[in-house]
TILO-102524 format. One record per residue (C-alpha): residue in one letter; x, y, z. Coordinates in nm, 3 decimals. Layout:
R; a; X; Y; Z $
...
END
This chain:
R; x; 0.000; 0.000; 0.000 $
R; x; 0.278; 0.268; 0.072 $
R; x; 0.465; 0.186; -0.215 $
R; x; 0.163; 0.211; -0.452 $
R; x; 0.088; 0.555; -0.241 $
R; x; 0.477; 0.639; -0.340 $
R; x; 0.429; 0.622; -0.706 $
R; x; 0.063; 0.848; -0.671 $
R; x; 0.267; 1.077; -0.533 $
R; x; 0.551; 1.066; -0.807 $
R; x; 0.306; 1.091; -1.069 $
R; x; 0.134; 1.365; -0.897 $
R; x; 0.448; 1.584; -0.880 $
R; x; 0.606; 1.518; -1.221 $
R; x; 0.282; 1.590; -1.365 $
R; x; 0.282; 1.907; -1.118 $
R; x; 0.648; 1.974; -1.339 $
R; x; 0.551; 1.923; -1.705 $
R; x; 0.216; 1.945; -1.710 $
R; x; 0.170; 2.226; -1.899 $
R; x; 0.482; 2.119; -2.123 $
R; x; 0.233; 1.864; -2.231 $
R; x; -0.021; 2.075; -2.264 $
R; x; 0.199; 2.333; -2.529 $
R; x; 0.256; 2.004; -2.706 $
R; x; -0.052; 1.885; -2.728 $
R; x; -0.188; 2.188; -2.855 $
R; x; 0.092; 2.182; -3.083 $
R; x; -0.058; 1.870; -3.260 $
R; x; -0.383; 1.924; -3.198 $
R; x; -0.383; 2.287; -3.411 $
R; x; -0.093; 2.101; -3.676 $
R; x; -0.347; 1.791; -3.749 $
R; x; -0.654; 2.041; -3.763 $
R; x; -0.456; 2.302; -4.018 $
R; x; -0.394; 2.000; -4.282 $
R; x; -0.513; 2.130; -4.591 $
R; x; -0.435; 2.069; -4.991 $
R; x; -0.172; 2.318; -5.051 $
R; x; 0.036; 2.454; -5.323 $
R; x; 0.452; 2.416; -5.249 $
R; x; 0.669; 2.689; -5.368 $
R; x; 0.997; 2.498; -5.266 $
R; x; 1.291; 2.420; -5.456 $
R; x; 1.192; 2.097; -5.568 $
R; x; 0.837; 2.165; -5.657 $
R; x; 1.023; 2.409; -5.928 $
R; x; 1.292; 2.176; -6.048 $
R; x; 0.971; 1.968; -6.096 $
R; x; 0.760; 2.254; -6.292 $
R; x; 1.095; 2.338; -6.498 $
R; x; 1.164; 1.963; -6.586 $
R; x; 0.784; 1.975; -6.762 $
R; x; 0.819; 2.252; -6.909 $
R; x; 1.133; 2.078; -7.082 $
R; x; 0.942; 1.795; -7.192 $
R; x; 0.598; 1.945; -7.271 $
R; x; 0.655; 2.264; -7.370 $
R; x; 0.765; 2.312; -7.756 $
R; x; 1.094; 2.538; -7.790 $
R; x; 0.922; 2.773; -7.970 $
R; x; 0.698; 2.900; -7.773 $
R; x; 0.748; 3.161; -7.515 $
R; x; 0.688; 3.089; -7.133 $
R; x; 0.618; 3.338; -6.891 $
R; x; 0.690; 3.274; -6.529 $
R; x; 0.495; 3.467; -6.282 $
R; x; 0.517; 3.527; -5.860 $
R; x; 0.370; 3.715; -5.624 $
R; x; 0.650; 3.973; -5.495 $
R; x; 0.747; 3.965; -5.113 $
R; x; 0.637; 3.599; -5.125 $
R; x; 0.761; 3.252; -5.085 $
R; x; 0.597; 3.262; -5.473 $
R; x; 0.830; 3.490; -5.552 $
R; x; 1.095; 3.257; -5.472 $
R; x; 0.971; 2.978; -5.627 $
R; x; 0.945; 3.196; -5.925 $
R; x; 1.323; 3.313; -5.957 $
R; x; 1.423; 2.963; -5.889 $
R; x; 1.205; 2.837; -6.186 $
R; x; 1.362; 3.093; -6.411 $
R; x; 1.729; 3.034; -6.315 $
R; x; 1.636; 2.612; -6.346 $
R; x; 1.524; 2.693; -6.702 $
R; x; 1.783; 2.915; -6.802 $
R; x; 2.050; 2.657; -6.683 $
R; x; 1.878; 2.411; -6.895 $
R; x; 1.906; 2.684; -7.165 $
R; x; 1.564; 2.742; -7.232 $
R; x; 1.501; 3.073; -7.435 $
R; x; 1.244; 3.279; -7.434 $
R; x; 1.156; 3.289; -7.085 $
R; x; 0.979; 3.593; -6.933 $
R; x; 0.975; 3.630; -6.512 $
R; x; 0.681; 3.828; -6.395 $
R; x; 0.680; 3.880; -6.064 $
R; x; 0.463; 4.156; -5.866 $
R; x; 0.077; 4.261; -5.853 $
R; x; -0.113; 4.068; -6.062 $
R; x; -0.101; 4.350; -6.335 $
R; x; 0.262; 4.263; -6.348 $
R; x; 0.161; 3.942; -6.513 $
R; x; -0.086; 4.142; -6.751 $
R; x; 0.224; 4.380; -6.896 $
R; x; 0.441; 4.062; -6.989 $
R; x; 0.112; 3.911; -7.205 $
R; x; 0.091; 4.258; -7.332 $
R; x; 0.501; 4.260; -7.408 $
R; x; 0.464; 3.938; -7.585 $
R; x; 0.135; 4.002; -7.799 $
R; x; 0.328; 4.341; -7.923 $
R; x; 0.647; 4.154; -7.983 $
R; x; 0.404; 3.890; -8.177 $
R; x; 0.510; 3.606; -8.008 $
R; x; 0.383; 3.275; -7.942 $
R; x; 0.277; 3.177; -7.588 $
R; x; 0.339; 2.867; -7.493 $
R; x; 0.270; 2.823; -7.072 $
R; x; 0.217; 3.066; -6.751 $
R; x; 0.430; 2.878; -6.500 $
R; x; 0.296; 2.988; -6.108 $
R; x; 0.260; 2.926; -5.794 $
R; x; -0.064; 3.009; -5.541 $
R; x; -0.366; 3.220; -5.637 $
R; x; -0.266; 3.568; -5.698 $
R; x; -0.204; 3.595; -6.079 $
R; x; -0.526; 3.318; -6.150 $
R; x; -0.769; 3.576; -6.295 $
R; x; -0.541; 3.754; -6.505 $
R; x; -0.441; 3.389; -6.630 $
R; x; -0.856; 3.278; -6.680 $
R; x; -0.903; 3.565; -6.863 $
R; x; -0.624; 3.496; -7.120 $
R; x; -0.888; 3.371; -7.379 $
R; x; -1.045; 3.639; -7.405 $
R; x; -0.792; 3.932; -7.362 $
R; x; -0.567; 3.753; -7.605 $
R; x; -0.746; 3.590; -7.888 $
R; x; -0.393; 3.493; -8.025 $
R; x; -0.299; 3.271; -7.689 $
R; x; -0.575; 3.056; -7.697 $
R; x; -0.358; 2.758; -7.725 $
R; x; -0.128; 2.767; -7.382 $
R; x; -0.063; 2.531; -7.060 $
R; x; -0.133; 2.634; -6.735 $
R; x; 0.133; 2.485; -6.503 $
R; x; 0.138; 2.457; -6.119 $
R; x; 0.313; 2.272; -5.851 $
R; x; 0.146; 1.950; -5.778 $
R; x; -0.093; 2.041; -5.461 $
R; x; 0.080; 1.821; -5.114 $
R; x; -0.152; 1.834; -4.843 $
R; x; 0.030; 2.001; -4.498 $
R; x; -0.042; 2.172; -4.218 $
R; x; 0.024; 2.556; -4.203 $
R; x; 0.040; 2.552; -3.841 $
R; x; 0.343; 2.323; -3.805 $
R; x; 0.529; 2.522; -4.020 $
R; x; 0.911; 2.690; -3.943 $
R; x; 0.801; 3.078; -4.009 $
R; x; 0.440; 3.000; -3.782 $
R; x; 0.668; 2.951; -3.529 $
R; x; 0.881; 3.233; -3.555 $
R; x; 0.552; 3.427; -3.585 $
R; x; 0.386; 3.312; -3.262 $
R; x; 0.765; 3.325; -3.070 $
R; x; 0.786; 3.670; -3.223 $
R; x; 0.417; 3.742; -3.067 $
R; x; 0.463; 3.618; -2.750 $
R; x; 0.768; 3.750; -2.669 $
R; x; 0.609; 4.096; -2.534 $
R; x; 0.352; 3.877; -2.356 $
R; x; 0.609; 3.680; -2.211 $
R; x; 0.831; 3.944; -2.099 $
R; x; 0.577; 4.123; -1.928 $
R; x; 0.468; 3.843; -1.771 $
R; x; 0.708; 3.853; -1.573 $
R; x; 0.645; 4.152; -1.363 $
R; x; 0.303; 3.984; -1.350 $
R; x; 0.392; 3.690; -1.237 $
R; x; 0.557; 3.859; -0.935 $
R; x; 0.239; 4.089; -0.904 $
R; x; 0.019; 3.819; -0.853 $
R; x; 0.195; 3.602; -0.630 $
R; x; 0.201; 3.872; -0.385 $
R; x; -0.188; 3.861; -0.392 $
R; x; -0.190; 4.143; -0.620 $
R; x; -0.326; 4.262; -0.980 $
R; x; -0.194; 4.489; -1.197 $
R; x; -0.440; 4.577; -1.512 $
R; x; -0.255; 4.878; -1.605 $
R; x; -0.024; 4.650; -1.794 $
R; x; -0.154; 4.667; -2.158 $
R; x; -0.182; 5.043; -2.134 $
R; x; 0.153; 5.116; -2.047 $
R; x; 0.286; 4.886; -2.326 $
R; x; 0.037; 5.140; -2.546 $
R; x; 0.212; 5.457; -2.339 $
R; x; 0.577; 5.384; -2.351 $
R; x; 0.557; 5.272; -2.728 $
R; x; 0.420; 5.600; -2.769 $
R; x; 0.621; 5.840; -2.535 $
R; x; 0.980; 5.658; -2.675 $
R; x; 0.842; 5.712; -3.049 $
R; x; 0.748; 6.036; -3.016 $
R; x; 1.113; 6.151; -2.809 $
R; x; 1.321; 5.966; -3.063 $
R; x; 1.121; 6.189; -3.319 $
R; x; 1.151; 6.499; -3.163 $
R; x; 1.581; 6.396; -3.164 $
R; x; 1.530; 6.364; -3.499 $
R; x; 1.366; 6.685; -3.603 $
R; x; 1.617; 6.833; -3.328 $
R; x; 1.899; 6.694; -3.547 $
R; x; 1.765; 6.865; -3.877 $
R; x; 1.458; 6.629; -3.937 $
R; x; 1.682; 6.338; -4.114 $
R; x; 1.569; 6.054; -3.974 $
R; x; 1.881; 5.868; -4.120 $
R; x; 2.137; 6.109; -3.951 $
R; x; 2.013; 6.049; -3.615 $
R; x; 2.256; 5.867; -3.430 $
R; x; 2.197; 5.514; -3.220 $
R; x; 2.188; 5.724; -2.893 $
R; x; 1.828; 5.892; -2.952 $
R; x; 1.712; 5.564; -3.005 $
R; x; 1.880; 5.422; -2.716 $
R; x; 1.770; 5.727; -2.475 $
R; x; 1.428; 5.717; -2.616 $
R; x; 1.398; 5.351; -2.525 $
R; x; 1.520; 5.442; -2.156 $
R; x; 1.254; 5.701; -2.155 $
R; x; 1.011; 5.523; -2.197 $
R; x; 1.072; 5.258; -2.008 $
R; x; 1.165; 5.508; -1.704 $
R; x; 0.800; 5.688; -1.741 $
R; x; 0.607; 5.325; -1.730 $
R; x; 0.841; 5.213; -1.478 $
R; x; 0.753; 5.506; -1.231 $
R; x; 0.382; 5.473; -1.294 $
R; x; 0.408; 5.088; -1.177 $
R; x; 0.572; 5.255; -0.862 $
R; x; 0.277; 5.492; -0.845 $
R; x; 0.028; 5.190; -0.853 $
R; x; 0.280; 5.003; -0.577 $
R; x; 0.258; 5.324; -0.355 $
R; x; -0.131; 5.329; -0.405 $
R; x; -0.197; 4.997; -0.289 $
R; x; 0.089; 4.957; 0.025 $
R; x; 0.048; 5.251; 0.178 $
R; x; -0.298; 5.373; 0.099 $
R; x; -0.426; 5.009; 0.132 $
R; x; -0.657; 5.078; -0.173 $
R; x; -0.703; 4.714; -0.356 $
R; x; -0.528; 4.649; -0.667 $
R; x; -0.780; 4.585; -0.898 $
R; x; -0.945; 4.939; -0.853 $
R; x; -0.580; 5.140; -0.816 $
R; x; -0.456; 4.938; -1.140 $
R; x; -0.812; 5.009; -1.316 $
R; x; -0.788; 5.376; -1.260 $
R; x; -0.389; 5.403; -1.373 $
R; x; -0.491; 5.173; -1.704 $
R; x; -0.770; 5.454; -1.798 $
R; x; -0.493; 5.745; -1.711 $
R; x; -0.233; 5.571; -1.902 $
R; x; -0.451; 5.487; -2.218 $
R; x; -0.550; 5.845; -2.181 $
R; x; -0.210; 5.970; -2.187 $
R; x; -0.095; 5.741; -2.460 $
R; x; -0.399; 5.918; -2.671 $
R; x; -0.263; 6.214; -2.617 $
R; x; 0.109; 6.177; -2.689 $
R; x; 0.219; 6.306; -3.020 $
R; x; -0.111; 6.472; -3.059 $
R; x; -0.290; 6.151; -3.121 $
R; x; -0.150; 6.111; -3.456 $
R; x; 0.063; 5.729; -3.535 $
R; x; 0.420; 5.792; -3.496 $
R; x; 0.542; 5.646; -3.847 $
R; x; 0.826; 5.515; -3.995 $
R; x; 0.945; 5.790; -4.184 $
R; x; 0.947; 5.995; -3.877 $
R; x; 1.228; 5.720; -3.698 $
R; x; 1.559; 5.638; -3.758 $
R; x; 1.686; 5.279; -3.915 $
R; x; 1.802; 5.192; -3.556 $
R; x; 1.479; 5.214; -3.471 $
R; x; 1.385; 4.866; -3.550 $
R; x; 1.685; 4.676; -3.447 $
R; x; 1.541; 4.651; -3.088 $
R; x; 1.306; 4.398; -3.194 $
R; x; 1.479; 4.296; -3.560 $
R; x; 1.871; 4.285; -3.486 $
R; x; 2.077; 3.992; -3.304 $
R; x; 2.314; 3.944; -3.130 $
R; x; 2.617; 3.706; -3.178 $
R; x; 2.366; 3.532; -3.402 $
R; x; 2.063; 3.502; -3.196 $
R; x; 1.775; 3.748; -3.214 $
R; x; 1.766; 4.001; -2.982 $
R; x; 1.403; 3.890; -2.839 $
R; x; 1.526; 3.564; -2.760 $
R; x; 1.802; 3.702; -2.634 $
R; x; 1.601; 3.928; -2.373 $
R; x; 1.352; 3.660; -2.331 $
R; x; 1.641; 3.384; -2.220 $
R; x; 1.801; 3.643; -2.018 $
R; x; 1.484; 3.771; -1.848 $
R; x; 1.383; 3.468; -1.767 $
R; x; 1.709; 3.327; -1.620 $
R; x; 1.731; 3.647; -1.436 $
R; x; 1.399; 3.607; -1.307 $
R; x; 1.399; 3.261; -1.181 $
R; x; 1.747; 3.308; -1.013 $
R; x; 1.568; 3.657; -0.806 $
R; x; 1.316; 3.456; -0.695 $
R; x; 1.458; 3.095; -0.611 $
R; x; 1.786; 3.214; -0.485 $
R; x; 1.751; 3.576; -0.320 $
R; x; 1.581; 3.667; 0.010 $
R; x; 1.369; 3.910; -0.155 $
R; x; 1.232; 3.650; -0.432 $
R; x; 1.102; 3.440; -0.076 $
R; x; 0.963; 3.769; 0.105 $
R; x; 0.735; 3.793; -0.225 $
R; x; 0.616; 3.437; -0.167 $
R; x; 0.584; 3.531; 0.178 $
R; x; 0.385; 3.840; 0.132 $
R; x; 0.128; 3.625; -0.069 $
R; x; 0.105; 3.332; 0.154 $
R; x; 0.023; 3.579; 0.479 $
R; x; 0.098; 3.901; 0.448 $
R; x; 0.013; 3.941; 0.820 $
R; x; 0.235; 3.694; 0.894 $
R; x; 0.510; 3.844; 0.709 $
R; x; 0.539; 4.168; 0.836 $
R; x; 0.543; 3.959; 1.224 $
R; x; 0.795; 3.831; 1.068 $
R; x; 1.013; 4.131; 1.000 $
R; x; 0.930; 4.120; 0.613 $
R; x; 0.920; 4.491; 0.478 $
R; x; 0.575; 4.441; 0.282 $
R; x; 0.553; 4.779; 0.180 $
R; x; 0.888; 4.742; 0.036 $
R; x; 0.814; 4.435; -0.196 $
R; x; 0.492; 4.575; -0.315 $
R; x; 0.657; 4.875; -0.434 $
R; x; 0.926; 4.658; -0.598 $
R; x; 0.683; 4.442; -0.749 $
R; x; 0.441; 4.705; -0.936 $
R; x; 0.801; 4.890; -1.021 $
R; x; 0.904; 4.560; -1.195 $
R; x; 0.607; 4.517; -1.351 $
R; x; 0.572; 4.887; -1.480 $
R; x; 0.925; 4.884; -1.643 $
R; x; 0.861; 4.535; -1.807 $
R; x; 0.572; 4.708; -1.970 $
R; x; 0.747; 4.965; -2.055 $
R; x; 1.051; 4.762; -2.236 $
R; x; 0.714; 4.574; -2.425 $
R; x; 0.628; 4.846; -2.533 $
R; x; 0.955; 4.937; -2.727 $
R; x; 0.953; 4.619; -2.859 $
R; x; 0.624; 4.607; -2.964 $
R; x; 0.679; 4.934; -3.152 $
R; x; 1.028; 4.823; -3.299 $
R; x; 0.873; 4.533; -3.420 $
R; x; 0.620; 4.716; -3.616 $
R; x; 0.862; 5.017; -3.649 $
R; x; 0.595; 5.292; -3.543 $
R; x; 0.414; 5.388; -3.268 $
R; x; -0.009; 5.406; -3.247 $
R; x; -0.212; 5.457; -2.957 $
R; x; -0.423; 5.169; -2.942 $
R; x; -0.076; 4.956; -2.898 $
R; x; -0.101; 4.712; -2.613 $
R; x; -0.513; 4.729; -2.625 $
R; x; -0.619; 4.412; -2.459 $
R; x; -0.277; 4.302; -2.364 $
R; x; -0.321; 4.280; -1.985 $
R; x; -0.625; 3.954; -2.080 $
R; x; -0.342; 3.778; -2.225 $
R; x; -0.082; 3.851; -1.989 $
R; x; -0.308; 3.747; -1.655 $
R; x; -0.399; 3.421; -1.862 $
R; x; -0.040; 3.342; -1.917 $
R; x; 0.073; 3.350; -1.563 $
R; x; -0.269; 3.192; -1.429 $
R; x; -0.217; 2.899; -1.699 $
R; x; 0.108; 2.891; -1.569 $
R; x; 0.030; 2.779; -1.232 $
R; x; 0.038; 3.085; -1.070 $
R; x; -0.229; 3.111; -0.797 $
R; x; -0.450; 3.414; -0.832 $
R; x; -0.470; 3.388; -0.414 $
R; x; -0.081; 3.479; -0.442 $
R; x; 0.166; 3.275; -0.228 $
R; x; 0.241; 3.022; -0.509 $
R; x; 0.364; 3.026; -0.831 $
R; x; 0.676; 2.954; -1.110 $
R; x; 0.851; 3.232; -1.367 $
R; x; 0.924; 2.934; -1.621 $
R; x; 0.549; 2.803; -1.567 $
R; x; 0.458; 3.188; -1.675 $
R; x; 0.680; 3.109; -2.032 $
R; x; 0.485; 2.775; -2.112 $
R; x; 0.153; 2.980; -1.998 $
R; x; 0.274; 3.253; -2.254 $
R; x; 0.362; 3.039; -2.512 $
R; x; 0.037; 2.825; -2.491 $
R; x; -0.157; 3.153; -2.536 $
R; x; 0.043; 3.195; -2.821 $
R; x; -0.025; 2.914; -2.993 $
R; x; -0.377; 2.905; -2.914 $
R; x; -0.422; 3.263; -3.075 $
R; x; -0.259; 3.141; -3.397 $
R; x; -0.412; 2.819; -3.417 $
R; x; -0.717; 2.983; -3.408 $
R; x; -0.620; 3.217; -3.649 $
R; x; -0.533; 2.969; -3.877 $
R; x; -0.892; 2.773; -3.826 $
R; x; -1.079; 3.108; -3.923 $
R; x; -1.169; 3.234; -3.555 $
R; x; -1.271; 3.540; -3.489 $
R; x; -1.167; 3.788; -3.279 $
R; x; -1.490; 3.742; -3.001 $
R; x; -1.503; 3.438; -3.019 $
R; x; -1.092; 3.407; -2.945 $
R; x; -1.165; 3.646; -2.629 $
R; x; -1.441; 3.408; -2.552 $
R; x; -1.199; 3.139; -2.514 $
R; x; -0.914; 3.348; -2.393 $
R; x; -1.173; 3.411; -2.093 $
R; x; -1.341; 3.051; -2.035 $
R; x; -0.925; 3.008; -2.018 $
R; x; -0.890; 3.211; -1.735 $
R; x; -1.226; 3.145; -1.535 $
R; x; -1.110; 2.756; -1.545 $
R; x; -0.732; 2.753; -1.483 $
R; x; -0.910; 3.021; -1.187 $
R; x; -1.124; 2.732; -1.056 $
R; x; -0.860; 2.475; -1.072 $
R; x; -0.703; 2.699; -0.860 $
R; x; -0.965; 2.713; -0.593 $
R; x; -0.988; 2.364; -0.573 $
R; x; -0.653; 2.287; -0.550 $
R; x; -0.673; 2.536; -0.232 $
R; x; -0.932; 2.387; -0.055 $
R; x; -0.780; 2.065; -0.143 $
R; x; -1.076; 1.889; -0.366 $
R; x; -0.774; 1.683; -0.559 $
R; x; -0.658; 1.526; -0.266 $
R; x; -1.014; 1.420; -0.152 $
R; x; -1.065; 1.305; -0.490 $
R; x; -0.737; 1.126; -0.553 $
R; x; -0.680; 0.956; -0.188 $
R; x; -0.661; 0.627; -0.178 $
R; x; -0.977; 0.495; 0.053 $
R; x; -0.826; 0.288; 0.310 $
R; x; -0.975; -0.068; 0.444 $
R; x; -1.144; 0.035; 0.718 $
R; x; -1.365; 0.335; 0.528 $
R; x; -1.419; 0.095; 0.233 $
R; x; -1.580; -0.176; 0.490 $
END
């Protein structure tokens, strides 16, 4: 009986570990089996394969005209089918790629030149009215071959560039998360979070600007250092509003949720207001601008970087320093605590600071990564970040809870919101799960507190079962 008890309890708490590891990888599967669909490939090969018919079928005479979407993977594949045929030394080959109407002007070339058309070579969809209507736009190219790769069926969710997309997504969620994280497990709450993304992305746009008109209005003359000081800005100004909200709510003992509330409509306000209202664009910033979220370092990118550093930084304040266990303790009884000879007022301050100047740096990568600044920026954020530290075992009762459980909460969001992308969601009805999300990893909570798994999972002994 104790040993079977023993491996319960084993089970139990390496489930407790990598839980919700399985549960990113299930969802992983679950959105890469649902997003299987008949698609058509734009690789290498499917090229060498569209090139090798065009050999064969295709008479020597006749001109071919090879056509891709610009800023595309079709574009690709339509380069590489060109250079395949012109190593083969097929003549009269025409490449097309662009807008649709790019397509149109090489038919046009080809009718003036009074040539004979002999296939449109392409990839995906763009370019497939321009092609039906051949016909009857040119009466001379009736007789032509329409030739695609051969459709594969695959998933677009479990895809190399999906992933970069959701990592590049939740990165912001992630790192402000963090501060969140801490927030919470002190019993806390801090809404204000998506708003001060919104503010600093605006207030660090719209100083870097004002450098740049101060240096003569060139955006390309303006050095690394307003970008740099801009950044600082406005993570300094969301930073000391998180220490507003900390001051609020230790020494005014006003509760989070309404102190946080009332600084997320100030800072949205303020965000509104910065620049005038009007989008801080890209022609306004300097190249640098964009490197925050866009440039590496040694060969990693530099939101990985951050988000690897934060984390590690993060886990090592809280596991290994006194004042990472005075914000468990300030959770678990904050009573207690300060008996204890705890300085609550102290970590609460710390912890809304944290969490304000994680915002803030969110914020300037948010806006790098879009390389301008608008004031709805970070609308809606604080849903997501709550869900990913809840979903990461963080206990909304405070006293309990992991930083690298808040990085598998984040990236679970993460995938969710592009797996449901991918299936054709829409935006309510991704909020509506994003919020049955929260109200159920909430009651999981609760019953882990009052200890309903325990009741549930304990073995009955002899005696009761008699």
């Amino acid at each position: 009986m104790l040993r079977s008890h023993t491996h319960v309890m084993t089970f139990k708490i390496k489930f407790g570990d990598y839980g919700m590891v399985l549960v990113l990888l299930a969802l992983v599967l679950l959105f890469s089996v649902l997003t299987v669909k008949k698609v058509t490939p734009s690789d290498k090969r499917s090229a060498g394969t569209v090139a090798e018919r065009i050999m064969e079928e295709i008479p020597v005479d006749k001109a071919v005209v090879v056509y891709g979407k610009d800023k595309t993977d079709f574009e690709t594949f339509a380069r590489t089918l060109a250079r395949r045929l012109e190593t083969k030394g097929r003549a009269n080959v025409h490449l097309a790629i662009g807008a649709p109407r790019n397509l149109r002007v090489k038919l046009n070339e080809l009718r003036d030149e009074g040539g004979q058309l002999g296939a449109i070579a392409t990839a995906g969809p763009a370019g497939m009215e321009v092609i039906k209507a051949v016909p009857e736009k040119y009466p001379m190219f009736r007789e032509f071959a329409v030739l695609t790769p051969q459709p594969r069926r695959k998933s677009t969710f479990f895809t190399l560039d999906n992933f970069k997309n959701v990592t590049q997504r939740v990165v912001v969620i992630a790192i402000v998360a963090i501060g969140m994280t801490m927030v919470i497990i002190t019993a806390g709450i801090d809404l204000s979070v998506g708003s001060l993304v919104g503010l600093s992305a605006m207030v660090g746009a719209w100083f870097i600007k004002e450098r740049v008109i101060a240096a003569g209005g060139d955006p390309a003359a303006a050095g690394n250092f307003a970008v740099y000081s801009g950044f600082a800005v406005a993570i300094l100004c969301a930073g000391l509003i998180g220490l507003f909200s900390g001051a609020l709510v230790a020494y005014c003992k006003v509760a989070p949720f309404i102190v946080t509330l009332g600084v997320m409509m100030i800072a949205r306000g303020m965000a509104e207001q910065a620049n005038g209202g009007f989008t801080v664009s890209d022609t306004q910033l300097p190249p640098g601008f964009r490197e925050l979220n866009h440039g590496t370092l040694i060969g990693i990118p530099n939101t990985v970087a951050l988000l690897i550093l934060f984390y590690l930084a993060a886990h090592i304040f809280m596991s290994k320093t006194k004042y990472g266990r005075y914000i468990y303790a300030v959770g678990g009884n904050m009573e207690a605590a300060r008996l204890s000879g705890v300085p609550v007022a102290g970590i609460i301050l710390l912890v809304y600071t944290v969490c304000g100047l994680l915002a803030g740096l969110g914020g300037c990568l948010e806006a790098s990564r879009v390389n301008a600044a608008t004031t709805v920026m970070g609308t809606g954020l604080e849903l997501e970040v709550i869900a990913a530290v809840v979903v990461g075992g963080t206990s909304l009762f405070g006293g309990s809870g992991r930083v690298f459980g808040t990085l598998i909460g984040a990236f679970i969001i993460g995938v969710m919101r592009s797996g449901m992308n991918q299936l054709n969601f829409k935006d309510p009805v991704q909020d509506m799960v994003l919020g049955a999300i929260i109200i159920i990893a909430v009651l999981l909570d609760r019953a882990r507190q009052i200890g309903f798994w325990e009741r549930l999972f304990k073995p009955r002994s002899p005696r009761a079962a008699a």
